[in-house]
C-alpha positions in Angstrom: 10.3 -31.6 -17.8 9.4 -29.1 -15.3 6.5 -30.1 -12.3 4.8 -27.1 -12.6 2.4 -25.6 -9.4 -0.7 -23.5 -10.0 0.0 -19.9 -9.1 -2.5 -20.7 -5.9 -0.5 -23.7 -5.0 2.6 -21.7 -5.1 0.7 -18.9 -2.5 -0.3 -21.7 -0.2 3.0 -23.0 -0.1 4.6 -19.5 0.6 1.9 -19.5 3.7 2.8 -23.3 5.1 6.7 -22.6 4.3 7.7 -19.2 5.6 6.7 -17.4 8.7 7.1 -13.9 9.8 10.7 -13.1 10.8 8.9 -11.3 14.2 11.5 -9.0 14.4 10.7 -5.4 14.8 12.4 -1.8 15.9 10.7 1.8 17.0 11.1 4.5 14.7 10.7 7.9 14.8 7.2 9.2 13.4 9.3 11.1 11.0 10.6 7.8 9.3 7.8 5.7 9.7 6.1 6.4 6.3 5.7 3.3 4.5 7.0 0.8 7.4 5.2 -2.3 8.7 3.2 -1.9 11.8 4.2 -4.6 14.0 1.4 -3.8 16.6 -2.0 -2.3 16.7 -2.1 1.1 17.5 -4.8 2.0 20.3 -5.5 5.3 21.7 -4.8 6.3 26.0 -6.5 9.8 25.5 -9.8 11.5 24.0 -9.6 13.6 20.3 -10.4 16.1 20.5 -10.4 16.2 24.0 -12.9 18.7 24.5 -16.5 20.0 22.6 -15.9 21.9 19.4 -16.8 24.1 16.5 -16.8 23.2 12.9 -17.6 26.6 11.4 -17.4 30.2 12.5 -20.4 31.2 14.5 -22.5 31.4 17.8 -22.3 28.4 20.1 -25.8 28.1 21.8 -28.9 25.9 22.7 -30.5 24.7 19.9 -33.9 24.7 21.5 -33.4 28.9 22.0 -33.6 29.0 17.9 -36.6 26.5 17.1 -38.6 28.5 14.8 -37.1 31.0 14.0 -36.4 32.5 10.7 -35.2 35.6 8.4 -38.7 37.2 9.1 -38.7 36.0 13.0 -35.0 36.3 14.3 -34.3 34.6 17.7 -32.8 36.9 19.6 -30.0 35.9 21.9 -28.0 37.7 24.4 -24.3 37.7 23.3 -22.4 36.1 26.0 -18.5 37.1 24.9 -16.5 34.9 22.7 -14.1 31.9 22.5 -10.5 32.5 21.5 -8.5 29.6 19.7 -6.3 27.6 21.8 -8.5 28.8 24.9 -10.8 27.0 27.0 -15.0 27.9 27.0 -14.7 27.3 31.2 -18.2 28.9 31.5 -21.5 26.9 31.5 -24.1 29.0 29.0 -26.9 29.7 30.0 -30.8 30.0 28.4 -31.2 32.7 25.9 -27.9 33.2 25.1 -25.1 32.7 22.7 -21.0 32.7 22.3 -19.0 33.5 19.4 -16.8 30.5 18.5 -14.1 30.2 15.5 -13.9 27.0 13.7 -12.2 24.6 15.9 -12.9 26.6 19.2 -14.3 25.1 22.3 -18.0 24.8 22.7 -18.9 26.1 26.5 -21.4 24.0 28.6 -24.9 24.1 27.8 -24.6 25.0 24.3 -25.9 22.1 22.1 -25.1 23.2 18.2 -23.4 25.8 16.7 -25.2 28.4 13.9 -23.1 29.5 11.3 -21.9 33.1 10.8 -23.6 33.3 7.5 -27.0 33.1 9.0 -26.3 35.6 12.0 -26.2 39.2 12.3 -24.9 41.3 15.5 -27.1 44.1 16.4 -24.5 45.9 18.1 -26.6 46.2 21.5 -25.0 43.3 22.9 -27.6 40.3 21.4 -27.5 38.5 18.3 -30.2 37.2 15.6 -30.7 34.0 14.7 -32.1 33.4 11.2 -31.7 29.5 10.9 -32.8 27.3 13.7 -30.1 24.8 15.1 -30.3 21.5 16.3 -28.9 19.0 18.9 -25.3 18.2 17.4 -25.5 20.4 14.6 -22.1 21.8 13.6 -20.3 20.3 16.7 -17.3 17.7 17.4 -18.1 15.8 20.5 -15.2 15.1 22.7 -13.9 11.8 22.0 -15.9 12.0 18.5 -12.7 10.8 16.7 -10.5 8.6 19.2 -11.1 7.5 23.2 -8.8 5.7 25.1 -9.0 2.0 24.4 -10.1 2.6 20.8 -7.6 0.8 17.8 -6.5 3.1 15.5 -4.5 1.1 13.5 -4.0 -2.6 13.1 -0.7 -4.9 12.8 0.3 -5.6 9.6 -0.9 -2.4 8.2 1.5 -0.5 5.5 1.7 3.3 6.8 0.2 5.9 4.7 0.7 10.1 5.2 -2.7 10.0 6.7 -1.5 6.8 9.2 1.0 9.6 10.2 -1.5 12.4 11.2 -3.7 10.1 12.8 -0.9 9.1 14.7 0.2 12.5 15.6 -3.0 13.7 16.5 -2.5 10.9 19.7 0.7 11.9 20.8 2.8 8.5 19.1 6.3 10.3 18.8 7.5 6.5 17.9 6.6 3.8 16.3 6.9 0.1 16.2 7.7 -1.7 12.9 8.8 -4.9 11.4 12.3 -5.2 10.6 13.1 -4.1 7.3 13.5 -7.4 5.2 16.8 -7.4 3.3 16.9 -9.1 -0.1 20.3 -10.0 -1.9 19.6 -9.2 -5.5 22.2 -11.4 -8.1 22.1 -11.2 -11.9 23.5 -13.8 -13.9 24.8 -14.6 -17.6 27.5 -14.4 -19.6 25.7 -12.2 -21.5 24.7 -9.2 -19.2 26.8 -6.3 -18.4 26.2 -3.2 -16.0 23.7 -1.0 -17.2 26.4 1.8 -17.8 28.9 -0.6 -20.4 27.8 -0.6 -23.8 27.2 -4.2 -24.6 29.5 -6.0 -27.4 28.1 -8.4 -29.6 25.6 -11.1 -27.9 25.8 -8.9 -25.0 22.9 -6.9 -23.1 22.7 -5.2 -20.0 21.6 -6.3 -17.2 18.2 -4.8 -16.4 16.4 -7.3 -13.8 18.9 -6.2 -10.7 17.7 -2.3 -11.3 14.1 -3.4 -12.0 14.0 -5.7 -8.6 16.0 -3.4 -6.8 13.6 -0.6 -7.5 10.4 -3.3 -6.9 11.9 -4.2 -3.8 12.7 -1.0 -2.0 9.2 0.3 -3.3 7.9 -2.8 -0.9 9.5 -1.6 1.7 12.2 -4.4 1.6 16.1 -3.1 1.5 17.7 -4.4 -1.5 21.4 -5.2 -1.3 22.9 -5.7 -4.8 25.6 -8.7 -5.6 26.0 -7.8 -9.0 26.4 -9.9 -11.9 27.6 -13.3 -11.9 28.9 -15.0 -15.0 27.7 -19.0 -15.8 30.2 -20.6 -13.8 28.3 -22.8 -10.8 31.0 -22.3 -8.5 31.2 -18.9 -8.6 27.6 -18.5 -8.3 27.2 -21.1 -5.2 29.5 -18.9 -3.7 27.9 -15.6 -4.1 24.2 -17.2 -3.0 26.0 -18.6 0.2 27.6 -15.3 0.6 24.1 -13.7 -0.4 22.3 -16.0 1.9 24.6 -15.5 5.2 23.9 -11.8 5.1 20.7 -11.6 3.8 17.2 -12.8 4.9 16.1 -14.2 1.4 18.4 -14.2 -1.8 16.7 -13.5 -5.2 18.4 -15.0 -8.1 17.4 -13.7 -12.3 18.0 -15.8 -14.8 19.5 -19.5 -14.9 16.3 -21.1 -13.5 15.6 -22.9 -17.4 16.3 -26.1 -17.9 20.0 -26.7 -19.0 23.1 -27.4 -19.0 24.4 -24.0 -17.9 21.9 -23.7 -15.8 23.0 -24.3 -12.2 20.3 -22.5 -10.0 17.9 -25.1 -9.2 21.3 -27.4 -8.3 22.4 -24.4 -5.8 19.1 -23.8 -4.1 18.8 -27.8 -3.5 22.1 -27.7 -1.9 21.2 -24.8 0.2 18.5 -26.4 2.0 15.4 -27.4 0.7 13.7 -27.3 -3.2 9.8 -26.3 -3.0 9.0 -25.7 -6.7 10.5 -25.4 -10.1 8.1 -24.5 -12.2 4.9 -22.4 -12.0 2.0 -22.8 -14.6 2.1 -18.9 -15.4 2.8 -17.2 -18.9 5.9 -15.7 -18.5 7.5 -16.8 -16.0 7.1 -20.9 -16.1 10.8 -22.0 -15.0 10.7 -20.2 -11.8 12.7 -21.8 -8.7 12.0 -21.2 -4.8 13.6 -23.3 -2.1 15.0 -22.1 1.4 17.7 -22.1 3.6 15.8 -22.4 7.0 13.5 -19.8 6.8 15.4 -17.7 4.4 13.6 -17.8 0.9 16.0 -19.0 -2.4 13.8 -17.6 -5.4 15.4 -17.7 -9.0 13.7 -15.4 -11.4 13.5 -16.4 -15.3 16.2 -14.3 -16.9 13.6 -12.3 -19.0 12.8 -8.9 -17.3 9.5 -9.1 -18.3 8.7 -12.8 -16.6 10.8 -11.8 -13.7 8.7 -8.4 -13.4 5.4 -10.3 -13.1 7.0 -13.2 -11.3 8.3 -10.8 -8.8 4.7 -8.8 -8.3 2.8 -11.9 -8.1 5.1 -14.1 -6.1 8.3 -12.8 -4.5 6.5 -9.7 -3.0 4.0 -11.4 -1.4 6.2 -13.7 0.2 8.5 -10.9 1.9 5.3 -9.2 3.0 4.4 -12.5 4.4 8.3 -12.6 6.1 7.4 -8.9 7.3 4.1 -10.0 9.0 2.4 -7.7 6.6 -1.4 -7.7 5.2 -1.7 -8.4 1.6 -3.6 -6.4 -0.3 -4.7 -5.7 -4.0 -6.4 -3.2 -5.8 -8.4 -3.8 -9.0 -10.4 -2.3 -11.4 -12.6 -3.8 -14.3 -12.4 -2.8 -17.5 -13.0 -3.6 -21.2 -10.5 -4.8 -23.3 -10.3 -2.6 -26.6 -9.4 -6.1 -28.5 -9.0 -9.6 -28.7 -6.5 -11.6 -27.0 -4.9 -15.0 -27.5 -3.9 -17.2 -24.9 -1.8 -20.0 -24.3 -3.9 -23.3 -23.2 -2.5 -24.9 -20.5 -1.2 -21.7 -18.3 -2.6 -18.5 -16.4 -1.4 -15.8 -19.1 -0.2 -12.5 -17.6 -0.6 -9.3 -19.5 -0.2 -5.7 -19.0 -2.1 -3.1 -20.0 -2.7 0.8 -20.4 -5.8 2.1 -19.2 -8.2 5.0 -20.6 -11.3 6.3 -20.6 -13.8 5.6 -23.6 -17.0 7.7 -23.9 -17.5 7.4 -19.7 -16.2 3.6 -19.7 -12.5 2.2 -18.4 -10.7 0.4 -21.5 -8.0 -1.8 -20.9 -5.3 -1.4 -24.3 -3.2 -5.0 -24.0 0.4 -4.4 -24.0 1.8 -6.8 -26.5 5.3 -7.7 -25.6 7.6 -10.6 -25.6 9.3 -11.8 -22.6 12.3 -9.6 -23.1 11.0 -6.6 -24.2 10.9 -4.9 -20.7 10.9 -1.4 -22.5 6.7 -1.9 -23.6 5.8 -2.5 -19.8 7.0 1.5 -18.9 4.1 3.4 -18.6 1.9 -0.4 -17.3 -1.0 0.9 -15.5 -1.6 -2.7 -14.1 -2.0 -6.4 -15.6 -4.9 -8.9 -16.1 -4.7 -12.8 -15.8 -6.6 -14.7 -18.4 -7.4 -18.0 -17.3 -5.8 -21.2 -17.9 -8.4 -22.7 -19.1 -9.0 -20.1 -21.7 -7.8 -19.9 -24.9 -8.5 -16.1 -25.5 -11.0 -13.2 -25.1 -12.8 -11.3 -27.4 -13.2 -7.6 -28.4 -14.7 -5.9 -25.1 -14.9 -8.6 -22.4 -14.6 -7.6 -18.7 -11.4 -7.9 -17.0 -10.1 -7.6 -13.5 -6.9 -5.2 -13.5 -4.5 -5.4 -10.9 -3.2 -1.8 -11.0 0.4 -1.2 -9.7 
């Protein structure tokens, strides 16, 4: 009989059992989409470092344009013009106005900018004014975006394409990053073979080292693959300590049920230490995590589609937490376009599809057996129905965790 842990248990433990690895390495800007920051980012300059335009116009006091109009034009004395990438090193003076391109520098004493739309140049060497300007308008203060001292990004954070600009835009030419965690991936059974053999009779291939592989290295882990091991416990004890030397956690599919065949949880306890076997989820109940020092053990139920959720829910968060990264999830809430039955006792995982419905988001439950890892491509996300509940009707609300 499995002692089974509530999924929340099973996240606290990962938090009092593992800590981050606190190893990290500079990257090039070029290569650090995706990576872990391992320190806040804070700015040692101004951006922009100097006044500027947002439109294409005349840089000038705003008070020079207060009432003015299409029937009463203030009339300003054209000053000259500022020339991208050059400098406005000329204070303005009263009465007067500049031509400025979008993004040019704003000259001293000019307050707003007028767009070019509501302008006209007389030719003589002054400029209406149709629309009065105010303090600000139009204008990027120096230091508006970043100024020395200021974070721009925190530790922990998982790098996006706009991370990168931002970056840039203060001169970071490298970055600093958590280590890359690196996850030995074993498949066993005497039943699996490479997903290029076609399987014999009783045979099927082996689909959870692709699946994690892919999950993994979507994390930002590195996935190192130690194939498939047939049921024999001294082969496999060999290939987790050969796993677990070279590796900084070891995830092992299938062999976690209770049986005779099944060595895993006998492995892992020799390894080091045995945290949990058993989690009160639906799939995914006989899953395994011990350690080796501070190297995570986890075995996966063999079913792709309990060790798909089990990985998402579980084994991800707990490299993140090795990487010193901040969890996040996104969710949505949505209807569900029908009932659902669920199994007493357990936190049921489905997936789902979602659409929209007449301006509302549906949830379609994917119904699919534990094996059946075929019915979960295309998943928009899953829900968890309680474990407490036995089911939910026709249109109740559910939070979807999207992938």
């Amino acid at each position: 009989m499995l002692e089974v842990k509530t999924p929340e248990e099973v996240l606290r433990l990962i938090e009092k059992k593992f800590k981050p690895l606190g190893q990290t390495e500079s990257v090039p800007l070029s290569a650090a989409m995706g990576r872990v920051l391992s320190e806040p980012i804070t700015a040692q300059e101004y951006v922009p470092d100097f006044d500027r335009s947002t439109v294409d116009g005349y840089a000038c006091r705003a008070a020079d344009t207060f009432g003015c109009s299409d029937a009463i034009p203030a009339i300003l004395n054209l000053a000259g013009e500022v020339l991208m990438g050059q400098g406005a090193d000329f204070a303005l003076s009263r009465d007067s106005c500049v031509y400025v391109p979008t993004g040019g520098a704003i000259p001293k004493g000019a307050d707003c900018a007028v767009m070019l739309e509501y302008t006209e140049d007389y030719g003589d060497g002054t400029v209406g004014i149709m629309k009065p300007g105010a303090p600000g308008m139009n204008l990027i203060f120096r230091g508006d975006d970043v100024f020395p001292g200021k974070e721009i990004l925190p530790a922990g954070r998982v790098l996006t394409a706009q991370d990168i600009g931002a970056l840039a835009a203060i001169g970071r030419i490298s970055v600093p990053v958590a280590r890359r965690v690196k996850v030995g991936v074993i498949s066993t059974g005497d039943e699996l073979v490479p997903p290029n053999k076609t399987p014999g009779p009783g045979q099927v291939r082996d689909v959870n080292s692709p699946l994690l592989t892919a999950m993994l290295e979507a994390f930002g882990a590195e996935a190192v693959s130690y194939g498939i091991v047939v049921d024999d416990e001294a082969l496999l004890r060999r290939k987790m300590q050969d796993a677990a030397r070279d590796c900084d956690a070891v995830i092992l599919s299938g062999g976690s049920s209770v049986g005779v065949k099944d060595a895993a949880c006998r492995i892992i306890e020799s390894m080091g230490e045995l945290l949990l076997h058993g989690i009160a989820i639906k799939p995914g109940k006989p899953t395994i995590l011990g350690k080796a020092g501070n190297k995570p053990l986890i075995g996966l139920p063999g079913h792709p589609v309990a060790a798909c959720f089990v990985a998402q829910l579980f084994v991800l968060p707990l490299l993140g937490r090795l990487m010193g990264r901040k969890r996040e999830e996104y969710t949505v809430t949505a209807e569900l376009t029908e009932s659902l039955g669920a199994n007493h006792g357990r936190e049921q995982i489905n997936a789902c599809h979602l659409r929209r419905e007449g301006g509302k988001l549906m949830a379609a439950p994917i119904r699919s057996k534990s094996g059946l890892i075929t019915q979960l491509a295309g998943a928009d996300g899953y829900f968890i129905i309680s474990r407490d509940c036995e089911g939910l009707p026709k249109g109740a609300q559910v939070h979807v965790y999207l992938y």
